[in-house]
CHARMM internal coordinates of N, CA and C (Angstrom, degrees):
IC EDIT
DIST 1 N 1 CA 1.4526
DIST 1 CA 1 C 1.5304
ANGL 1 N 1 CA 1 C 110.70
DIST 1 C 2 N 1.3730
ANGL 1 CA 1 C 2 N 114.72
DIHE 1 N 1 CA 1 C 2 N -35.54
DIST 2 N 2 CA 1.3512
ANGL 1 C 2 N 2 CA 103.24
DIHE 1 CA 1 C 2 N 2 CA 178.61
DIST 2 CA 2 C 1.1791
ANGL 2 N 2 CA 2 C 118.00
DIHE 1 C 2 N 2 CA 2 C -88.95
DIST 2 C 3 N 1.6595
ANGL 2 CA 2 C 3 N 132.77
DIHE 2 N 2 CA 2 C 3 N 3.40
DIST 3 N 3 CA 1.4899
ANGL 2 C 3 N 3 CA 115.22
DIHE 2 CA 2 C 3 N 3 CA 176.93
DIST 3 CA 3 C 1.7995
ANGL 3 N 3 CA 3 C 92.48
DIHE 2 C 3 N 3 CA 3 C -84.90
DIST 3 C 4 N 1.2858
ANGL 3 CA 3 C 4 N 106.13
DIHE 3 N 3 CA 3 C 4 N -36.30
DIST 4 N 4 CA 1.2938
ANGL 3 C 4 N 4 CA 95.04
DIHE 3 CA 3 C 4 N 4 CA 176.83
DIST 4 CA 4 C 1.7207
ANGL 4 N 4 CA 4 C 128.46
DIHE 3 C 4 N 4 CA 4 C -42.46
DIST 4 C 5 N 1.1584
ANGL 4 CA 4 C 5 N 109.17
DIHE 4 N 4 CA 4 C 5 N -51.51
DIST 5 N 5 CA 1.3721
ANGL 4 C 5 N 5 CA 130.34
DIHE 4 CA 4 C 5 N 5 CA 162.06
DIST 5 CA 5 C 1.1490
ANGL 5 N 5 CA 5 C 111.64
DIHE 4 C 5 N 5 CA 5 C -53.05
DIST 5 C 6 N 1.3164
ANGL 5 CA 5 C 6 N 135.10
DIHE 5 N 5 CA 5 C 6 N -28.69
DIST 6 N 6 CA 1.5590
ANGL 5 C 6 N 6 CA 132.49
DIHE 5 CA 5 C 6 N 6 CA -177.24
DIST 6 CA 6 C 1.6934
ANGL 6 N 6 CA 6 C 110.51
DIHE 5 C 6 N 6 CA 6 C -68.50
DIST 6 C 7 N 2.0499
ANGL 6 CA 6 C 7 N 99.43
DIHE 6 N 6 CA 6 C 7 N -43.79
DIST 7 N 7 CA 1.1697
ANGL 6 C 7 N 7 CA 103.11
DIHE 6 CA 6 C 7 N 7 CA 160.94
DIST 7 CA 7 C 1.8195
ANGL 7 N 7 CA 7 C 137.65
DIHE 6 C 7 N 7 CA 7 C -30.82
DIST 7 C 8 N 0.9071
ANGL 7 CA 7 C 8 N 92.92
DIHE 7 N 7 CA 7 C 8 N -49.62
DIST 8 N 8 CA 1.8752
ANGL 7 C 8 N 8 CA 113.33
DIHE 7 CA 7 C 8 N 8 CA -159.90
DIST 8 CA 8 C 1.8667
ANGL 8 N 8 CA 8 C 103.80
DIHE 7 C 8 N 8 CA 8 C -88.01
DIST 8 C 9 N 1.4047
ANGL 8 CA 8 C 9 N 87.94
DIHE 8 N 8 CA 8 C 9 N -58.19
DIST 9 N 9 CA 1.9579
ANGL 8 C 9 N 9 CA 99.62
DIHE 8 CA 8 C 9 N 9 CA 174.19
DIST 9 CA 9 C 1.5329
ANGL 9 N 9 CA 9 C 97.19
DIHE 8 C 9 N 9 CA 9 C -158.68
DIST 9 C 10 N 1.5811
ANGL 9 CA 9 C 10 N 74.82
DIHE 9 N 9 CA 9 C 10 N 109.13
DIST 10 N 10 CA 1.7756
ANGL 9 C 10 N 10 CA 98.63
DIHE 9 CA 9 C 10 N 10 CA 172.54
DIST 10 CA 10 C 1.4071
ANGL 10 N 10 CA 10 C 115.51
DIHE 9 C 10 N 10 CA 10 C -75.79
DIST 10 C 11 N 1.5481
ANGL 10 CA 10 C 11 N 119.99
DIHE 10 N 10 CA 10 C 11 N -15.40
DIST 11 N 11 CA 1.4025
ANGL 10 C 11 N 11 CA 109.13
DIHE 10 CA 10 C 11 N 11 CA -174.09
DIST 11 CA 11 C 1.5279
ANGL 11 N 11 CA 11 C 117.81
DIHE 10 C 11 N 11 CA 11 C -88.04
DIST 11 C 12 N 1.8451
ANGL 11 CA 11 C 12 N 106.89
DIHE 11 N 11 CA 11 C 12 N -17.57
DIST 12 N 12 CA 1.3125
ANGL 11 C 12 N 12 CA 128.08
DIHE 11 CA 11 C 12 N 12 CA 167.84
DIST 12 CA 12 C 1.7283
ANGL 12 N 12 CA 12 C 104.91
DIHE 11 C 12 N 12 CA 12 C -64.65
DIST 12 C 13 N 1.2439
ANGL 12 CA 12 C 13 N 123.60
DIHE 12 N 12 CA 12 C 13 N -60.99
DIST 13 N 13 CA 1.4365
ANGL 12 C 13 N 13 CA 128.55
DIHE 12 CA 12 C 13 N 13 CA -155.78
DIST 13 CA 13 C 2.1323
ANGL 13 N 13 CA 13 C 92.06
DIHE 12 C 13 N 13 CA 13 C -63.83
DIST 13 C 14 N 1.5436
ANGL 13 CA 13 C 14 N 118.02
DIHE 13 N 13 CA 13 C 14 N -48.96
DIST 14 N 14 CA 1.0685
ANGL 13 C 14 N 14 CA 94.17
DIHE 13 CA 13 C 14 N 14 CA -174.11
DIST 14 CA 14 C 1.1321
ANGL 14 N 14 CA 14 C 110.78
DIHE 13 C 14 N 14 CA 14 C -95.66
DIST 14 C 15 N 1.2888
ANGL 14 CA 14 C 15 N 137.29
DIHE 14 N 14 CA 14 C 15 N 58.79
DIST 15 N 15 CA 1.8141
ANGL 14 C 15 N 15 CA 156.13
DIHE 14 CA 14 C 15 N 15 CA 173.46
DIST 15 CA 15 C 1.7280
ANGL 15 N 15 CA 15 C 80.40
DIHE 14 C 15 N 15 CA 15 C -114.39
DIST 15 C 16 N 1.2753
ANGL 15 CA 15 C 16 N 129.29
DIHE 15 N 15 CA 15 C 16 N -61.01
DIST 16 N 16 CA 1.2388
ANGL 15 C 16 N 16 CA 104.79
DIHE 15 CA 15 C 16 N 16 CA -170.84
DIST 16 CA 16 C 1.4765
ANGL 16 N 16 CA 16 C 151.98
DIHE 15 C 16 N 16 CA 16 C -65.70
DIST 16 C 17 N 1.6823
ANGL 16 CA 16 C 17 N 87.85
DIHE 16 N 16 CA 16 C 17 N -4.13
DIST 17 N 17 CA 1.2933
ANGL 16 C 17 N 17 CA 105.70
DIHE 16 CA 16 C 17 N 17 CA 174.46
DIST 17 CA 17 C 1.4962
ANGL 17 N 17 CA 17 C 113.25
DIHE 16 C 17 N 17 CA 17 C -104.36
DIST 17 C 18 N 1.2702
ANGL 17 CA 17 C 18 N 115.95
DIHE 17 N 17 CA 17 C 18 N 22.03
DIST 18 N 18 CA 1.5976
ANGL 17 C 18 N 18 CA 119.42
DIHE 17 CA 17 C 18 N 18 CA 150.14
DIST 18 CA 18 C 1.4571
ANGL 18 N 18 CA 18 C 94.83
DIHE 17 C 18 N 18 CA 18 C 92.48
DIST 18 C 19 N 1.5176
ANGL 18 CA 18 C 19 N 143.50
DIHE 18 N 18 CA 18 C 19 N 11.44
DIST 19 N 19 CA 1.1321
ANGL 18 C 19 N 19 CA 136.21
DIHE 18 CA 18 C 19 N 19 CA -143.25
DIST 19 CA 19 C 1.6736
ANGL 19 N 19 CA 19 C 95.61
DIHE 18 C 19 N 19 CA 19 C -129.69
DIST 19 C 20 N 1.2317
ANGL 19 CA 19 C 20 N 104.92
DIHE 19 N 19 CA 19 C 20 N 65.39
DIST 20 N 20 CA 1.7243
ANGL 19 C 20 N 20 CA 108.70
DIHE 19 CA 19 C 20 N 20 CA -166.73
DIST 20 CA 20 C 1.5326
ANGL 20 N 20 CA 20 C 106.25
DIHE 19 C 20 N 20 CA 20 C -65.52
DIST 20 C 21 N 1.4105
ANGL 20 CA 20 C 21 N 131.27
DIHE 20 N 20 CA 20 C 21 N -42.84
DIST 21 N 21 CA 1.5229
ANGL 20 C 21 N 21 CA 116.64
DIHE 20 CA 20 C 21 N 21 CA 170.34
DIST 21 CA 21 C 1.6009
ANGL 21 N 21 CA 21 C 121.97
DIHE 20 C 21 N 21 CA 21 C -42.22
DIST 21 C 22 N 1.3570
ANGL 21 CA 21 C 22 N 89.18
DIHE 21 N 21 CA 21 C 22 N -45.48
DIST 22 N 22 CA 1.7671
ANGL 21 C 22 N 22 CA 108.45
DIHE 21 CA 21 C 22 N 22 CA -176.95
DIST 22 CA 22 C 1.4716
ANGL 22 N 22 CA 22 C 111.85
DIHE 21 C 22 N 22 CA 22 C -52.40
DIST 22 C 23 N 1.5795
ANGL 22 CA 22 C 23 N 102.16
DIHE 22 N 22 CA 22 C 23 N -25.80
DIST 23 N 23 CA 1.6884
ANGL 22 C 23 N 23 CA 109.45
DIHE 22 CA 22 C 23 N 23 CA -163.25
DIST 23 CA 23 C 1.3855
ANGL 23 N 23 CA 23 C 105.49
DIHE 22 C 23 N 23 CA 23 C -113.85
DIST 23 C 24 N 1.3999
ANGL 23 CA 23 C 24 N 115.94
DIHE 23 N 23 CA 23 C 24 N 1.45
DIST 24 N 24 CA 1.5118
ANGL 23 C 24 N 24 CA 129.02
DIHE 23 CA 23 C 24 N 24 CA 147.99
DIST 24 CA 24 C 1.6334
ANGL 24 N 24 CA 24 C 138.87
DIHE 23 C 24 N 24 CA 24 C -60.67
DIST 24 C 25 N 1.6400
ANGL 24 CA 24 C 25 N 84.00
DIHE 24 N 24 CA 24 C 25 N -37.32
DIST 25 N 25 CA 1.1850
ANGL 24 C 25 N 25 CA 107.55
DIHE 24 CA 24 C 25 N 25 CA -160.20
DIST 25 CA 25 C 1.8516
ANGL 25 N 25 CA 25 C 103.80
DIHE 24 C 25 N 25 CA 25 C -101.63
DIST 25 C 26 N 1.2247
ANGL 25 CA 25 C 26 N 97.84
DIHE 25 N 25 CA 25 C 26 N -20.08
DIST 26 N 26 CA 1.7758
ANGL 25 C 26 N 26 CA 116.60
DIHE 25 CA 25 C 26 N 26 CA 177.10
DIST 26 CA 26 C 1.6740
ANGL 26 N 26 CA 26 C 85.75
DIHE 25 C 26 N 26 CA 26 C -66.89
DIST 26 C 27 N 1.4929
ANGL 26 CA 26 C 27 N 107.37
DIHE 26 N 26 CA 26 C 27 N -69.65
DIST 27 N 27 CA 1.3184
ANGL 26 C 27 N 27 CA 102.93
DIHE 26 CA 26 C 27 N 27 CA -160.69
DIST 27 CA 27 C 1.6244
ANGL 27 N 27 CA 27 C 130.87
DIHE 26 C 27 N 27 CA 27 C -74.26
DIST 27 C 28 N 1.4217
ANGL 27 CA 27 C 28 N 112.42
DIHE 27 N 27 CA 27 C 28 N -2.23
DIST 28 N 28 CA 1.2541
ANGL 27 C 28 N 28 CA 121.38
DIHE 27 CA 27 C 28 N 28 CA 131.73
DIST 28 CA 28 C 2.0218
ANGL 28 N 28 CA 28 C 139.53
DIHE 27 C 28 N 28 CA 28 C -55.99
DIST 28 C 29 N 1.2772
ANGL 28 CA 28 C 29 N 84.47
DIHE 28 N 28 CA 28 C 29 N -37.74
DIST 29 N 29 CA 1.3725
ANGL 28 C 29 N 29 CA 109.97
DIHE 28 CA 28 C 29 N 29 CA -173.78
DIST 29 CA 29 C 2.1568
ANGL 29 N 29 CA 29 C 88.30
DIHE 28 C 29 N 29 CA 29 C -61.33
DIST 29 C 30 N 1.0570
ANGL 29 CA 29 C 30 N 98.92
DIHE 29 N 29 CA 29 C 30 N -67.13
DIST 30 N 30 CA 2.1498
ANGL 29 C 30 N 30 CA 118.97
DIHE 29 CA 29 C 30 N 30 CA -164.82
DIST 30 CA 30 C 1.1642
ANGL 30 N 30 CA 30 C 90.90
DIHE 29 C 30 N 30 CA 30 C -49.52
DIST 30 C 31 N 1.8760
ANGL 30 CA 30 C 31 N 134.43
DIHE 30 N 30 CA 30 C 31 N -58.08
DIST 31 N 31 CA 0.7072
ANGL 30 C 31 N 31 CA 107.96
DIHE 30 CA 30 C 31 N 31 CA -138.90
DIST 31 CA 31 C 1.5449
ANGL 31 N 31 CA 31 C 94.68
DIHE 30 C 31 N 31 CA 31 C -94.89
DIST 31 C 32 N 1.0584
ANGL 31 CA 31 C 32 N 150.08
DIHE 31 N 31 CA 31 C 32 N -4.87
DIST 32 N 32 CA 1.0833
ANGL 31 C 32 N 32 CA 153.16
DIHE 31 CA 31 C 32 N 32 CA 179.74
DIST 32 CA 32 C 1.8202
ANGL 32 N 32 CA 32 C 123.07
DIHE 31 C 32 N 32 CA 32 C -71.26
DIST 32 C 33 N 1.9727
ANGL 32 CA 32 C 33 N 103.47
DIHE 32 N 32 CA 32 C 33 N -42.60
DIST 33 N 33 CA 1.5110
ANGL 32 C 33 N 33 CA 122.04
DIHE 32 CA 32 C 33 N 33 CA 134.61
DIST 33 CA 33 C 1.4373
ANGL 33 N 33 CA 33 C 116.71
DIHE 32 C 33 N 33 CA 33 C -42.27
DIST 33 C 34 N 0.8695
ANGL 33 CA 33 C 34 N 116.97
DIHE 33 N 33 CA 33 C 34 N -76.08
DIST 34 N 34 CA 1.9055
ANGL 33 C 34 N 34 CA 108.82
DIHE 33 CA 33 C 34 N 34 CA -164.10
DIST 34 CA 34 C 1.9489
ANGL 34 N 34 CA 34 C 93.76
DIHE 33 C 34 N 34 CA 34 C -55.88
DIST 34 C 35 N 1.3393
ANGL 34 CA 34 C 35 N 112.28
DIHE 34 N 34 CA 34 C 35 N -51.08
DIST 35 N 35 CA 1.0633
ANGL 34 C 35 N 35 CA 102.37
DIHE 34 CA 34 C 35 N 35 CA 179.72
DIST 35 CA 35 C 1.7045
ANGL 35 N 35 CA 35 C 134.74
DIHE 34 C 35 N 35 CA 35 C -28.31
DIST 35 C 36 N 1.2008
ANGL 35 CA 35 C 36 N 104.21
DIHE 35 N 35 CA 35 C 36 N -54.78
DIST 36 N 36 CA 1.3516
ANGL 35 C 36 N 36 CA 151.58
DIHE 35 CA 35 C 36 N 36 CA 170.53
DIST 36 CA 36 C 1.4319
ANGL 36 N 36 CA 36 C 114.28
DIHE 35 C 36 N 36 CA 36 C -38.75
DIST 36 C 37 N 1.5502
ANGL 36 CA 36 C 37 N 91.03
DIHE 36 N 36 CA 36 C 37 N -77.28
DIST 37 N 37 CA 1.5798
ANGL 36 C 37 N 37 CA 109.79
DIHE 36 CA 36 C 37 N 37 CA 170.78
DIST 37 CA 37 C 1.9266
ANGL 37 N 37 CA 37 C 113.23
DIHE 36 C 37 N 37 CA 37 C -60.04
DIST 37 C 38 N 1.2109
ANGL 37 CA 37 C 38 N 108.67
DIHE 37 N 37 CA 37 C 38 N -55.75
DIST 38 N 38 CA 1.7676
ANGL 37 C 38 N 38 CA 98.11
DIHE 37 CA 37 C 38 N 38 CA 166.16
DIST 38 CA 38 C 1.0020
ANGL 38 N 38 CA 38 C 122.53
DIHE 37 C 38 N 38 CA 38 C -48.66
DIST 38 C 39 N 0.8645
ANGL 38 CA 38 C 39 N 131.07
DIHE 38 N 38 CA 38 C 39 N -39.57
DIST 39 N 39 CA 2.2250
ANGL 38 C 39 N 39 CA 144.48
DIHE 38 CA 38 C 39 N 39 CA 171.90
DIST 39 CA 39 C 1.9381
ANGL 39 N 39 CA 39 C 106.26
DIHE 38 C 39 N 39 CA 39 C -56.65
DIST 39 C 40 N 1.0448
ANGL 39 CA 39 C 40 N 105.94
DIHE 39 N 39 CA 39 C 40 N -45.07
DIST 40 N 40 CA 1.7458
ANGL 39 C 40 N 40 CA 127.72
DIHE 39 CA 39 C 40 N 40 CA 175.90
DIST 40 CA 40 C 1.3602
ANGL 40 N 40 CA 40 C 118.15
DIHE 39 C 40 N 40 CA 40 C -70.28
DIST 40 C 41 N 1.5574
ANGL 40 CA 40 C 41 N 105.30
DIHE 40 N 40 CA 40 C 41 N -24.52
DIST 41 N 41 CA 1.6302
ANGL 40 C 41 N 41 CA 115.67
DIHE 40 CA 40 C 41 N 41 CA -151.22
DIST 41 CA 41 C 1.2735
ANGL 41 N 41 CA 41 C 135.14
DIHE 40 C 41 N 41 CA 41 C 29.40
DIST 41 C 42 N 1.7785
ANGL 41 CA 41 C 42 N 95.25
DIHE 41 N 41 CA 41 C 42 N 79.55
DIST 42 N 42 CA 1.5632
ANGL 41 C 42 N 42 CA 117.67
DIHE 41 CA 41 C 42 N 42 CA -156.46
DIST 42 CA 42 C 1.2603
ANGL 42 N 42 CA 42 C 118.79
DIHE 41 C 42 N 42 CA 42 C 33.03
DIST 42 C 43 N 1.1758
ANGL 42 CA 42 C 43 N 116.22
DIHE 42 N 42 CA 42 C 43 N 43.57
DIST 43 N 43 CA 1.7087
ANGL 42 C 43 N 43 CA 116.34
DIHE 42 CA 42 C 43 N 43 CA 155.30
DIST 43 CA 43 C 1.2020
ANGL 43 N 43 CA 43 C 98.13
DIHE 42 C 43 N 43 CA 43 C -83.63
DIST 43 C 44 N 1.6685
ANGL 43 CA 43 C 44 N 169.61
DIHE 43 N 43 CA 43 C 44 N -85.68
DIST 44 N 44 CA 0.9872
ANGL 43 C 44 N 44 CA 158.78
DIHE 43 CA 43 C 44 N 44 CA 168.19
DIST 44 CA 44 C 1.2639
ANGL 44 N 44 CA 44 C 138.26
DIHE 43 C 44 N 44 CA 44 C -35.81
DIST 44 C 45 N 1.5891
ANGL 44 CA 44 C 45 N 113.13
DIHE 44 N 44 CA 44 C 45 N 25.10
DIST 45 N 45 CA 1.3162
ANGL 44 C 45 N 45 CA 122.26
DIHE 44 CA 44 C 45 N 45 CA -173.98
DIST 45 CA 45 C 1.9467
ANGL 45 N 45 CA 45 C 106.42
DIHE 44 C 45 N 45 CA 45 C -68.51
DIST 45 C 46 N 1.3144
ANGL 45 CA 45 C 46 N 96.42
DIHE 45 N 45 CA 45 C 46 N -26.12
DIST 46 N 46 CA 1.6068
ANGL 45 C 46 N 46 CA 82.69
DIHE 45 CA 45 C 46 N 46 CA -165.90
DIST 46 CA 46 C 1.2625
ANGL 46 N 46 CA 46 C 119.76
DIHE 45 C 46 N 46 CA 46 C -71.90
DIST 46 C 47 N 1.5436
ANGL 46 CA 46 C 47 N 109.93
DIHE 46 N 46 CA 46 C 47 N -7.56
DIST 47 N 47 CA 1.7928
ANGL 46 C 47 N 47 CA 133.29
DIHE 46 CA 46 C 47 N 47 CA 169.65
DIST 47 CA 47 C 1.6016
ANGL 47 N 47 CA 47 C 97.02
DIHE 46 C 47 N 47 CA 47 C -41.66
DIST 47 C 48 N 1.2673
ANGL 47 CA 47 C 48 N 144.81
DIHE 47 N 47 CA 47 C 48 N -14.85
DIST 48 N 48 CA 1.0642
ANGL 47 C 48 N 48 CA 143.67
DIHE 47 CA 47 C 48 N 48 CA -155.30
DIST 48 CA 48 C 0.9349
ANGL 48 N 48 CA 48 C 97.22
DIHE 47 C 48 N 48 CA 48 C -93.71
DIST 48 C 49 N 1.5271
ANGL 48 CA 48 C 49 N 123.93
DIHE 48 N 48 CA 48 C 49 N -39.52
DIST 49 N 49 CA 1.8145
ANGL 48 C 49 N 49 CA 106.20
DIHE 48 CA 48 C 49 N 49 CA -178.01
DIST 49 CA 49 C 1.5296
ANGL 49 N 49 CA 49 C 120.16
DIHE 48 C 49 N 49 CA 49 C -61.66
DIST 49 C 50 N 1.7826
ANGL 49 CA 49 C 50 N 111.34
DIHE 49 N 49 CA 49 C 50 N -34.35
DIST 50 N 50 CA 1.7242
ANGL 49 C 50 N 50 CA 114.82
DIHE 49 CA 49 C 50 N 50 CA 163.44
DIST 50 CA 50 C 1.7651
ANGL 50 N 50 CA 50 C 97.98
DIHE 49 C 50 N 50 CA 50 C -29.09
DIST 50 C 51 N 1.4092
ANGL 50 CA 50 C 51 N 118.11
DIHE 50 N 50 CA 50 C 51 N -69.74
DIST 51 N 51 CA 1.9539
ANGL 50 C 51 N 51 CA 106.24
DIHE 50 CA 50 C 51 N 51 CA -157.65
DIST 51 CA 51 C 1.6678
ANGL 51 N 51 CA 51 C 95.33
DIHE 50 C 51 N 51 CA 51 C -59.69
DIST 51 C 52 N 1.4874
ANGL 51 CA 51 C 52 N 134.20
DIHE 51 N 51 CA 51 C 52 N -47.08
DIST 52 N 52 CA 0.9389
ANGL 51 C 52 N 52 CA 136.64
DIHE 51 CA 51 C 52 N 52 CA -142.65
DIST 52 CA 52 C 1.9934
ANGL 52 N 52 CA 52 C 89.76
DIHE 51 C 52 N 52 CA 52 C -76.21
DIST 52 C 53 N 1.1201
ANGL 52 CA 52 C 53 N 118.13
DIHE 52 N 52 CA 52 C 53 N -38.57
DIST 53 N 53 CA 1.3478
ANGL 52 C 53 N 53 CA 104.55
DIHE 52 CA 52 C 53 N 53 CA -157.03
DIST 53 CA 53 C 1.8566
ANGL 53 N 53 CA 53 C 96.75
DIHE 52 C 53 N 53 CA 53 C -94.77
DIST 53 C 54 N 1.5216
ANGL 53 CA 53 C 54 N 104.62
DIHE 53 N 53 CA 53 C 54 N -0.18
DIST 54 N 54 CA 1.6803
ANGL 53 C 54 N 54 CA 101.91
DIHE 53 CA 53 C 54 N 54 CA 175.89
DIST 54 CA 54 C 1.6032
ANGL 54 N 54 CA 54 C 90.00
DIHE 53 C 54 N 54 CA 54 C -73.34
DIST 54 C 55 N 1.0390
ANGL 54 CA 54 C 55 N 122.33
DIHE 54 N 54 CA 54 C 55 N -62.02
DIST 55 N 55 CA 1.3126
ANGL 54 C 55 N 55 CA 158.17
DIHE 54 CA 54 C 55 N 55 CA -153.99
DIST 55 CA 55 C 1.9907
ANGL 55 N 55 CA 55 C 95.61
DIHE 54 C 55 N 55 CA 55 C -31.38
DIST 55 C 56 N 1.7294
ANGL 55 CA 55 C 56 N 75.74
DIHE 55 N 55 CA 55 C 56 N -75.52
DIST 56 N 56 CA 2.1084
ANGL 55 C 56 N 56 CA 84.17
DIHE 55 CA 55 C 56 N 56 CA 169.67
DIST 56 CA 56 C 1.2814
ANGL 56 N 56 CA 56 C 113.45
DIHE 55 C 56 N 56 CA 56 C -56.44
DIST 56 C 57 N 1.5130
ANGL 56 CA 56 C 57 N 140.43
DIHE 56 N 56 CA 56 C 57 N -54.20
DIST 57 N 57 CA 1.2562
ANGL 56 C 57 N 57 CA 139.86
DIHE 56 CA 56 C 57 N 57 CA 165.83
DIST 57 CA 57 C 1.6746
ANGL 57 N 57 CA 57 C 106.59
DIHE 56 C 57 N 57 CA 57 C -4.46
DIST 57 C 58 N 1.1315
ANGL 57 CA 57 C 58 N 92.59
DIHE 57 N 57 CA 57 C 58 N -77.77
DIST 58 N 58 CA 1.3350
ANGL 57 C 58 N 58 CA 110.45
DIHE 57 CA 57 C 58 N 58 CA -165.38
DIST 58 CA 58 C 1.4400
ANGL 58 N 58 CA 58 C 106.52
DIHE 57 C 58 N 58 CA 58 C -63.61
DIST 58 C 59 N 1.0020
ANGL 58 CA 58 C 59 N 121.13
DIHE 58 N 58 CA 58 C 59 N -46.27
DIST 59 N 59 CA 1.6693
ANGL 58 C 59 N 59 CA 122.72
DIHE 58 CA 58 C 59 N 59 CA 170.81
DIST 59 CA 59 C 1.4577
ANGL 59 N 59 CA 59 C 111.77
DIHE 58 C 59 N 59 CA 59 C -32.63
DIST 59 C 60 N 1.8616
ANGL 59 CA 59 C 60 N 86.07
DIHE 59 N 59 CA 59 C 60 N -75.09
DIST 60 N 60 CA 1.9807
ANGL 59 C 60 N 60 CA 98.93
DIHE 59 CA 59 C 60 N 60 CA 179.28
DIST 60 CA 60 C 1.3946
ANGL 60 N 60 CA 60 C 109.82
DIHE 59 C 60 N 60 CA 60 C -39.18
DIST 60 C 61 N 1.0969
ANGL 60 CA 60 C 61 N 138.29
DIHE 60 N 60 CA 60 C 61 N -30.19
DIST 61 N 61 CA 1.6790
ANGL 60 C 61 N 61 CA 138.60
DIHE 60 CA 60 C 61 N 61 CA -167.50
DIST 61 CA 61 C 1.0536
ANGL 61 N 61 CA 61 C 95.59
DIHE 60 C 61 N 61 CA 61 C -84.47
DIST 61 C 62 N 1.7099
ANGL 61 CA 61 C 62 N 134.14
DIHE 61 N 61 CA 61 C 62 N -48.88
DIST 62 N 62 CA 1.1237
ANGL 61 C 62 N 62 CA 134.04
DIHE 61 CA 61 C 62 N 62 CA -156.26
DIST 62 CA 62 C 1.6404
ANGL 62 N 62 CA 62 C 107.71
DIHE 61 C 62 N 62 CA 62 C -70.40
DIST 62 C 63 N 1.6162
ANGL 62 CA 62 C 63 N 110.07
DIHE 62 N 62 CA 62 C 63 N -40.92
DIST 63 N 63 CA 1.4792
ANGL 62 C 63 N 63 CA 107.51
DIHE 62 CA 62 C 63 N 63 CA 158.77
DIST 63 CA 63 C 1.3695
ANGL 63 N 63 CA 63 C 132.99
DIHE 62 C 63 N 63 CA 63 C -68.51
DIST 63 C 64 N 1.2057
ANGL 63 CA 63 C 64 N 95.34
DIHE 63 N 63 CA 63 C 64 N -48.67
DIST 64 N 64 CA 1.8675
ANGL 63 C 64 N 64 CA 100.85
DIHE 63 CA 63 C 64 N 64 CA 158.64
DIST 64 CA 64 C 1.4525
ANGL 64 N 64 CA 64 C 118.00
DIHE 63 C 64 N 64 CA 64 C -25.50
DIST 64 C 65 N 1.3709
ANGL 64 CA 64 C 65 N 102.92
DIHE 64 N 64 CA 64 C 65 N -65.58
DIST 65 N 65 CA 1.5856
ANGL 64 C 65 N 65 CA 115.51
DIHE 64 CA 64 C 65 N 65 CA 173.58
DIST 65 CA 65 C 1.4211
ANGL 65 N 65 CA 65 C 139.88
DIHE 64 C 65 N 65 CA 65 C -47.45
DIST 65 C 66 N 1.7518
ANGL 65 CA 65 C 66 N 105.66
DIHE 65 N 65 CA 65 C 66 N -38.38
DIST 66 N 66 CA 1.1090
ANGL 65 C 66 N 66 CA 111.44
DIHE 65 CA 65 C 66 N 66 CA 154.97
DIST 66 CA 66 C 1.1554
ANGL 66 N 66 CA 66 C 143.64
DIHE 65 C 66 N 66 CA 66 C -116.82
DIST 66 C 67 N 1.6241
ANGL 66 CA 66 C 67 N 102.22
DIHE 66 N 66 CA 66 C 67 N 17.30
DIST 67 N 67 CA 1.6625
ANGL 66 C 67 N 67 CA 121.37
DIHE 66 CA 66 C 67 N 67 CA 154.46
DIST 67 CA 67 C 1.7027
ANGL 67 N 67 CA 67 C 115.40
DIHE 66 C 67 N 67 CA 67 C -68.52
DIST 67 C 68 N 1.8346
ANGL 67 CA 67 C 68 N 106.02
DIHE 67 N 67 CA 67 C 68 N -22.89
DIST 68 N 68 CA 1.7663
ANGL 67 C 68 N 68 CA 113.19
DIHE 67 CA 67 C 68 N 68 CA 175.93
DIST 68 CA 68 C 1.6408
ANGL 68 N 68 CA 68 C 95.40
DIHE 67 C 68 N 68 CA 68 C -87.61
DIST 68 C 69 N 0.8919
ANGL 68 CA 68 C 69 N 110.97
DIHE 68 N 68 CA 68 C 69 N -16.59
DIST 69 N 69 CA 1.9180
ANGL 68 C 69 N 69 CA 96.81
DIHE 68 CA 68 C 69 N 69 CA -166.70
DIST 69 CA 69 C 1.7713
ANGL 69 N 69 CA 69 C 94.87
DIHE 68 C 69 N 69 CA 69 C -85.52
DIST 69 C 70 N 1.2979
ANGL 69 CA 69 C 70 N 96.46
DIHE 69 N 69 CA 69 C 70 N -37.98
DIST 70 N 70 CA 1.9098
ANGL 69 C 70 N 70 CA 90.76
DIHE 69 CA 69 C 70 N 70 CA -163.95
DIST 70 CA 70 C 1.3696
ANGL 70 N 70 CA 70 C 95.44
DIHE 69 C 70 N 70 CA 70 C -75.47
DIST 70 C 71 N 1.2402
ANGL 70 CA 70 C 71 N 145.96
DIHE 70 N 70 CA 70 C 71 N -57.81
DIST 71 N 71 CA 1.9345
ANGL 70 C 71 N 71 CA 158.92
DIHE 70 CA 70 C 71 N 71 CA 134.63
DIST 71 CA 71 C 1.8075
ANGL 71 N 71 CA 71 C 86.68
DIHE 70 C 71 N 71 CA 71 C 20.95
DIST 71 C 72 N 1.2766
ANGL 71 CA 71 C 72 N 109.54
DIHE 71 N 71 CA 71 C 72 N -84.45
DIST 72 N 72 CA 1.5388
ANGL 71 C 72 N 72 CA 118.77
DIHE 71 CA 71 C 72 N 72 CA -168.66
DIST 72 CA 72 C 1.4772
ANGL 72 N 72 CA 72 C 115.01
DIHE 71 C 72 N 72 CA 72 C -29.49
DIST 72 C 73 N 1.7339
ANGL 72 CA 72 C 73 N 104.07
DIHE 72 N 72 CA 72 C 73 N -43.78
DIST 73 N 73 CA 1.6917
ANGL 72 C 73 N 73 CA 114.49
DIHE 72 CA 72 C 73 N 73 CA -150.31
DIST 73 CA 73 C 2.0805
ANGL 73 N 73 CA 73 C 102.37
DIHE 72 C 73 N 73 CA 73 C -99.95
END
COOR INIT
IC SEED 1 N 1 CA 1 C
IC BUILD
């Protein structure tokens, strides 16, 4: 559910994984893309996959992370 969500608003999907810098920095990241892309007139729309693929990054770790914590116990 959340890569899906990473799709649409990446700064929402990694808010859920507790990683609030990460979701600072997403939402710096978007708004600076859309920015970008309106100035271009969507010539730079595909810049969107950069937030979208930070977005999963951070996800995959976030499972990673607690696929080793639950593993341990």
């Amino acid at each position: 559910m959340r890569y899906l969500l990473a799709i649409f608003l990446p700064p929402l999907a990694i808010l859920t994984t507790g990683r609030i810098f990460h979701a600072i920095l997403s939402t710096v990241l978007c708004a600076v893309v859309i920015t970008l892309t309106l100035v271009s007139v969507f010539g730079l729309a595909w810049l969107w996959l950069v937030c979208i693929m930070h977005a999963a990054f951070v996800i995959d770790g976030y499972h990673k992370r607690n696929k080793q914590v639950g593993g341990d116990a």
